[in-house]
MARVOKOL-485423 format. One line per field, with one value per residue: residue number from 1; chain; y, x, z of N, C-alpha, C, O, CB in turn. Coordinates in Angstrom, 2 decimals. Glycine has a CB too. Example, Ala and Ser with C-alpha at 12.3 -4.5 7.8 and 13.67 -1.06 7.14 Angstrom:
BEGIN
nr <- 1 | 2
kette <- A | A
n_Y <- -5.69 | -2.25
n_X <- 13.19 | 12.85
n_Z <- 7.80 | 7.08
ca_Y <- -4.50 | -1.06
ca_X <- 12.30 | 13.67
ca_Z <- 7.80 | 7.14
c_Y <- -3.30 | 0.03
c_X <- 13.20 | 12.90
c_Z <- 7.80 | 7.87
o_Y <- -3.32 | 1.14
o_X <- 14.24 | 13.41
o_Z <- 8.46 | 8.04
cb_Y <- -4.47 | -0.60
cb_X <- 11.31 | 14.08
cb_Z <- 9.05 | 5.72
This chain:
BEGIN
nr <- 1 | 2 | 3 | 4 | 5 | 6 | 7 | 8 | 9 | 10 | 11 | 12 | 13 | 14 | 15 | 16 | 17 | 18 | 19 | 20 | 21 | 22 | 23 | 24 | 25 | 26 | 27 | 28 | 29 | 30 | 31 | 32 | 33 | 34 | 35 | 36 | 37 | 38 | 39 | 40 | 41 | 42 | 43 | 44 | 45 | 46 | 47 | 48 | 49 | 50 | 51 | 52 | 53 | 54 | 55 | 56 | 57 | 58 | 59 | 60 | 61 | 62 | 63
kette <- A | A | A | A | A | A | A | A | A | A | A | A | A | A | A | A | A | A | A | A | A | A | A | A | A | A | A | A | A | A | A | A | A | A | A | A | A | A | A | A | A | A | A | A | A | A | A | A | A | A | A | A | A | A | A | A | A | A | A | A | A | A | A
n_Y <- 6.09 | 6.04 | 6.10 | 6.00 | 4.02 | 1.77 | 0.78 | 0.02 | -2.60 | -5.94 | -7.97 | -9.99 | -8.78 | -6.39 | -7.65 | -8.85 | -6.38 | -5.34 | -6.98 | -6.76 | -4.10 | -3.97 | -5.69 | -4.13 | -1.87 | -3.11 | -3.55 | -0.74 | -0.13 | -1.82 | -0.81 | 1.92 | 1.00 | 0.10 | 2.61 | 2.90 | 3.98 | 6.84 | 8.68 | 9.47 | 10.22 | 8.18 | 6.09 | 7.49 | 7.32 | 4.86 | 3.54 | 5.14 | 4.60 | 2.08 | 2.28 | 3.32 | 1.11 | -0.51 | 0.42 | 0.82 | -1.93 | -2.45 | -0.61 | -2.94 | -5.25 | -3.90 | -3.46
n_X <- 1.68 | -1.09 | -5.04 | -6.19 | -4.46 | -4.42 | -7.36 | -7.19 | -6.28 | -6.71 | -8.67 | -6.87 | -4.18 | -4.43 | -4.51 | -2.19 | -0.42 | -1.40 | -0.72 | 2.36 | 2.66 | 2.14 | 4.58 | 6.13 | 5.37 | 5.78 | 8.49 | 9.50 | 8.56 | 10.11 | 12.55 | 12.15 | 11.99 | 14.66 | 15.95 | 16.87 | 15.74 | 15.86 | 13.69 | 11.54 | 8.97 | 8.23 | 6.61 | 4.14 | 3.33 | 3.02 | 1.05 | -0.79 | -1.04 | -1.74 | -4.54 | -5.46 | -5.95 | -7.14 | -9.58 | -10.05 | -10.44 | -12.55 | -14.56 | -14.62 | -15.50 | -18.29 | -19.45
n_Z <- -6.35 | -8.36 | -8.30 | -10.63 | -12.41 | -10.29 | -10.57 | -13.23 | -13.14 | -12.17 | -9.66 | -8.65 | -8.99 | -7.44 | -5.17 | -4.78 | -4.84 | -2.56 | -0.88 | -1.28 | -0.31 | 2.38 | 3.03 | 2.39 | 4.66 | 6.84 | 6.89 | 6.56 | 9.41 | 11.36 | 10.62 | 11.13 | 14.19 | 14.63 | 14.48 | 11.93 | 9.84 | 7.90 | 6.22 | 7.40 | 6.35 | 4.16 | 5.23 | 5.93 | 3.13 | 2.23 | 3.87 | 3.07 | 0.15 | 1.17 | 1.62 | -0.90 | -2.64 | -0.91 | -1.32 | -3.57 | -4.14 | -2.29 | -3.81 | -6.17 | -5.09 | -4.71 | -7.04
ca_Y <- 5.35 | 7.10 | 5.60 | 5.33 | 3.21 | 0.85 | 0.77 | -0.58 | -3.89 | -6.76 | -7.89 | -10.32 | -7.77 | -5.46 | -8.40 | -9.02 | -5.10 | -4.68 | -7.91 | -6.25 | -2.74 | -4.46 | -6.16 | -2.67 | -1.42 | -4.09 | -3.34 | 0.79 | -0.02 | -2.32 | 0.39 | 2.83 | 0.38 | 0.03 | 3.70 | 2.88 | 5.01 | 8.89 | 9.68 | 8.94 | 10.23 | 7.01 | 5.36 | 7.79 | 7.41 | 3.55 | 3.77 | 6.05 | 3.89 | 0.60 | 2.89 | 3.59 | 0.00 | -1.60 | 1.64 | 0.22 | -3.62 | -2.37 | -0.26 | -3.48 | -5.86 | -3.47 | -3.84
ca_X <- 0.75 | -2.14 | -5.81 | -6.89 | -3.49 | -5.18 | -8.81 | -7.06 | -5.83 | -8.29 | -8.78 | -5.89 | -3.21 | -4.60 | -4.48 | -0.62 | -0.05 | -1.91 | 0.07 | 3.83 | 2.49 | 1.98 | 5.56 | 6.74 | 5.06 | 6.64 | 9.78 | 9.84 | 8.58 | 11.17 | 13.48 | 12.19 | 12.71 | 15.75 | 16.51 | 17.40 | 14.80 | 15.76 | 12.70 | 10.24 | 7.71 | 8.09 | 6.16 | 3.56 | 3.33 | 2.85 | -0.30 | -1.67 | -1.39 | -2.44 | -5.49 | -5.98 | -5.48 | -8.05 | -10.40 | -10.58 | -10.70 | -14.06 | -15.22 | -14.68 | -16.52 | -19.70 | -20.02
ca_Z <- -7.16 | -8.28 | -7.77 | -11.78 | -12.31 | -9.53 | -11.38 | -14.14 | -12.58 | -11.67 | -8.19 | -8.48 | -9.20 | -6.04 | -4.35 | -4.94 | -4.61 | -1.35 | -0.06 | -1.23 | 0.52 | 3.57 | 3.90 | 2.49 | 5.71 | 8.25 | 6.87 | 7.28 | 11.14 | 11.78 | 10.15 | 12.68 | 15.39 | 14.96 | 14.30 | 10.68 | 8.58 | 7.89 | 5.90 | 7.85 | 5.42 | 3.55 | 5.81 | 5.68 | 1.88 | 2.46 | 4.42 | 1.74 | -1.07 | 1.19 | 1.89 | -1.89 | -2.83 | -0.26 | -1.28 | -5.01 | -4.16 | -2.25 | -4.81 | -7.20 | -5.27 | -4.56 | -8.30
c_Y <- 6.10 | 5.54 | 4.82 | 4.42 | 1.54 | 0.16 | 0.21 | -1.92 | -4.66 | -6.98 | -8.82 | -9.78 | -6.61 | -6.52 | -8.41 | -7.45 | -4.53 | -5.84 | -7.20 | -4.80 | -3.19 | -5.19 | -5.24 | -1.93 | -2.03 | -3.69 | -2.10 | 0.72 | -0.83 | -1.00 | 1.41 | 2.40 | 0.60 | 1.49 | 4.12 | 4.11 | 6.62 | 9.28 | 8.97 | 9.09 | 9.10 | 6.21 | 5.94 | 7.29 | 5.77 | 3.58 | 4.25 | 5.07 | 2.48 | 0.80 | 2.87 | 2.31 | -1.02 | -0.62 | 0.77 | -0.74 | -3.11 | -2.10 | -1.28 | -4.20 | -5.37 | -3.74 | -5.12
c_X <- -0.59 | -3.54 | -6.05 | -5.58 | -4.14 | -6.45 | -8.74 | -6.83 | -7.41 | -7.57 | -7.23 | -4.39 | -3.43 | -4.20 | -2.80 | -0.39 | -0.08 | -0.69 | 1.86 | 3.74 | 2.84 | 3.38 | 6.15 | 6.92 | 5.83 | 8.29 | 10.36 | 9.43 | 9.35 | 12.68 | 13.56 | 12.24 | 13.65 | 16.65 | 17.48 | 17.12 | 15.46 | 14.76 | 11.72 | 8.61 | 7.23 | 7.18 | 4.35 | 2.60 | 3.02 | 1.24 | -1.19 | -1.78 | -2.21 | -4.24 | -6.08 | -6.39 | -6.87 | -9.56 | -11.20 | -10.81 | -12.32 | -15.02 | -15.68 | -15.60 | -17.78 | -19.82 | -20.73
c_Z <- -7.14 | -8.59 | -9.31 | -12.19 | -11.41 | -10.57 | -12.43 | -13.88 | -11.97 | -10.15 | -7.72 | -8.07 | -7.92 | -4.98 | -3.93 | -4.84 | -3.40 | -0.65 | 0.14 | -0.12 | 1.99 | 4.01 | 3.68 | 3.91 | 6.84 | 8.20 | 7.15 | 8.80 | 11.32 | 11.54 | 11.45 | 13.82 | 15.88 | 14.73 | 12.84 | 9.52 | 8.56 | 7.34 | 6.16 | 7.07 | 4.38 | 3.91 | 5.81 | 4.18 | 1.41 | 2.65 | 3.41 | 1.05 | -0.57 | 1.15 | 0.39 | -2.45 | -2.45 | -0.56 | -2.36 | -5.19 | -3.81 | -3.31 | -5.94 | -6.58 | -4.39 | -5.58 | -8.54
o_Y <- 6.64 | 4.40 | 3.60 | 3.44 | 0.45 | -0.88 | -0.23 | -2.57 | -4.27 | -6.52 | -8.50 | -10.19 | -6.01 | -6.18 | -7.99 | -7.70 | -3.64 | -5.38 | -7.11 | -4.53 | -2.71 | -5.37 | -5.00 | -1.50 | -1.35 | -3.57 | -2.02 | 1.56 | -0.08 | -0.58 | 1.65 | 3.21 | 1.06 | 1.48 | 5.01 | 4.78 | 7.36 | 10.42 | 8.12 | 8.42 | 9.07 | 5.47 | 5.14 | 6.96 | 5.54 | 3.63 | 3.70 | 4.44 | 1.85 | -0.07 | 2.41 | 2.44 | -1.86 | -1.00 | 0.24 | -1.01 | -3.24 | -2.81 | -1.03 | -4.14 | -6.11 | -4.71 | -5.36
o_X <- -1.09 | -3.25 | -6.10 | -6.28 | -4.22 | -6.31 | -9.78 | -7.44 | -8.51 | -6.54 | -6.56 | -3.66 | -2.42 | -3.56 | -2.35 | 0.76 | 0.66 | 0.19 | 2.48 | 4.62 | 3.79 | 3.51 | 6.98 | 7.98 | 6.45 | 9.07 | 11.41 | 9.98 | 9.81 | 13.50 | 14.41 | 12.52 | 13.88 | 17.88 | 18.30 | 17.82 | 15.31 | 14.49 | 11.14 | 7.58 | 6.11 | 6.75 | 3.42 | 1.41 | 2.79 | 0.40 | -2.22 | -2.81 | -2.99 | -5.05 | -7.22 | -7.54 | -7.44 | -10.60 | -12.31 | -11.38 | -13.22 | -15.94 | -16.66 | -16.70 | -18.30 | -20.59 | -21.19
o_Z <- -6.16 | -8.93 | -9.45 | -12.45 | -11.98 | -11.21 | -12.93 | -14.74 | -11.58 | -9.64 | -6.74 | -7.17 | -7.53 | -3.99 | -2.86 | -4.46 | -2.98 | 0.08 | 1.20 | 0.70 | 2.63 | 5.22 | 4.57 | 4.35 | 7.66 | 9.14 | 7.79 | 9.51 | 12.18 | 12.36 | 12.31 | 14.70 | 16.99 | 14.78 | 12.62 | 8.76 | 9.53 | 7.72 | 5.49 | 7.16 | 3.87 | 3.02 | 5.72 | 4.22 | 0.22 | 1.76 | 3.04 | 1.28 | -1.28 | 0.83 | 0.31 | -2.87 | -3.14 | 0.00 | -2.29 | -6.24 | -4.64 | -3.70 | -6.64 | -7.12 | -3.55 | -5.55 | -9.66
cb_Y <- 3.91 | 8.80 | 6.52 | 6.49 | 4.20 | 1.72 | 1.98 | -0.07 | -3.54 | -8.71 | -8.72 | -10.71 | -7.13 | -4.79 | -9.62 | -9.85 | -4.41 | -4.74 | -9.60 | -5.79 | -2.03 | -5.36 | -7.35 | -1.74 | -1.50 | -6.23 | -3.68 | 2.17 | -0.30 | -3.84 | 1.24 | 3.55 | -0.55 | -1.12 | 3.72 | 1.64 | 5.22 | 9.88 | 10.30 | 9.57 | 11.34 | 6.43 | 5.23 | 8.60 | 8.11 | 2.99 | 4.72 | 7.36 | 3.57 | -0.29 | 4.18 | 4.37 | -0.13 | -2.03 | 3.34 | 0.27 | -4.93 | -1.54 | 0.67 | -3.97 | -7.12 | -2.22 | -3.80
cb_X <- 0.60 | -1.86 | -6.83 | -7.54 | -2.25 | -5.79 | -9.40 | -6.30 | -4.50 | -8.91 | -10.49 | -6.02 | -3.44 | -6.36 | -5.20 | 0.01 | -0.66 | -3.96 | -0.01 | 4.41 | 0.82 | 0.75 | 6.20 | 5.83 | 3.80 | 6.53 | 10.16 | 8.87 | 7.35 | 11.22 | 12.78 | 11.19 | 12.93 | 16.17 | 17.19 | 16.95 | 12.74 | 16.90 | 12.65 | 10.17 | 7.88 | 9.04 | 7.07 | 4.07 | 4.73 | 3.78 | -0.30 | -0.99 | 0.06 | -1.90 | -5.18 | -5.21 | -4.11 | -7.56 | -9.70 | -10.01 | -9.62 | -14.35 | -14.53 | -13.58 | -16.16 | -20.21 | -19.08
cb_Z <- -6.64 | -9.90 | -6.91 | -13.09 | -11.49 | -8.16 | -11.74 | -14.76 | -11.20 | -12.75 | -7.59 | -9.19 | -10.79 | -5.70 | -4.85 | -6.53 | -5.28 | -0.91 | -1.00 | -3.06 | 0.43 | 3.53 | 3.82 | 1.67 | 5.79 | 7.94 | 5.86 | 6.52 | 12.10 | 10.87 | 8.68 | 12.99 | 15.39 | 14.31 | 15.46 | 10.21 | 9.15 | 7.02 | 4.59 | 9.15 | 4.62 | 3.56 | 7.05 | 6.01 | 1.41 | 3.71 | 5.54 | 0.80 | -1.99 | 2.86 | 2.64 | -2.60 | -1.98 | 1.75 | -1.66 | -5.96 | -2.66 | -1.46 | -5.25 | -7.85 | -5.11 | -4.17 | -9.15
């Protein structure tokens, strides 16, 4: 997911995006718990976007 994709959505829609990221996330560490995951870079790639996500909610309400 790229950032200007984000920038387009109101705060609602980050809202509900950042919330799915986040059980995305619970669910690849349970994965690696249990020794499920093989590409662990997935998980990486999670983080990133929750990062981009909670980047552009700020950015919206400094405005």
């Amino acid at each position: 997911m790229k950032a200007t994709e984000l920038r387009g959505k109101d705060q609602d829609a980050l809202k509900k995006e950042l919330n799915e990221l986040l059980k995305a996330q619970f669910g690849l560490r349970m994965q690696i718990a249990t020794q499920q995951l093989n590409n662990t870079a997935q998980l990486k790639k999670v983080r990133r976007d929750i990062a981009r996500v909670k980047t552009v909610m700020n950015v919206k309400d400094a405005k």
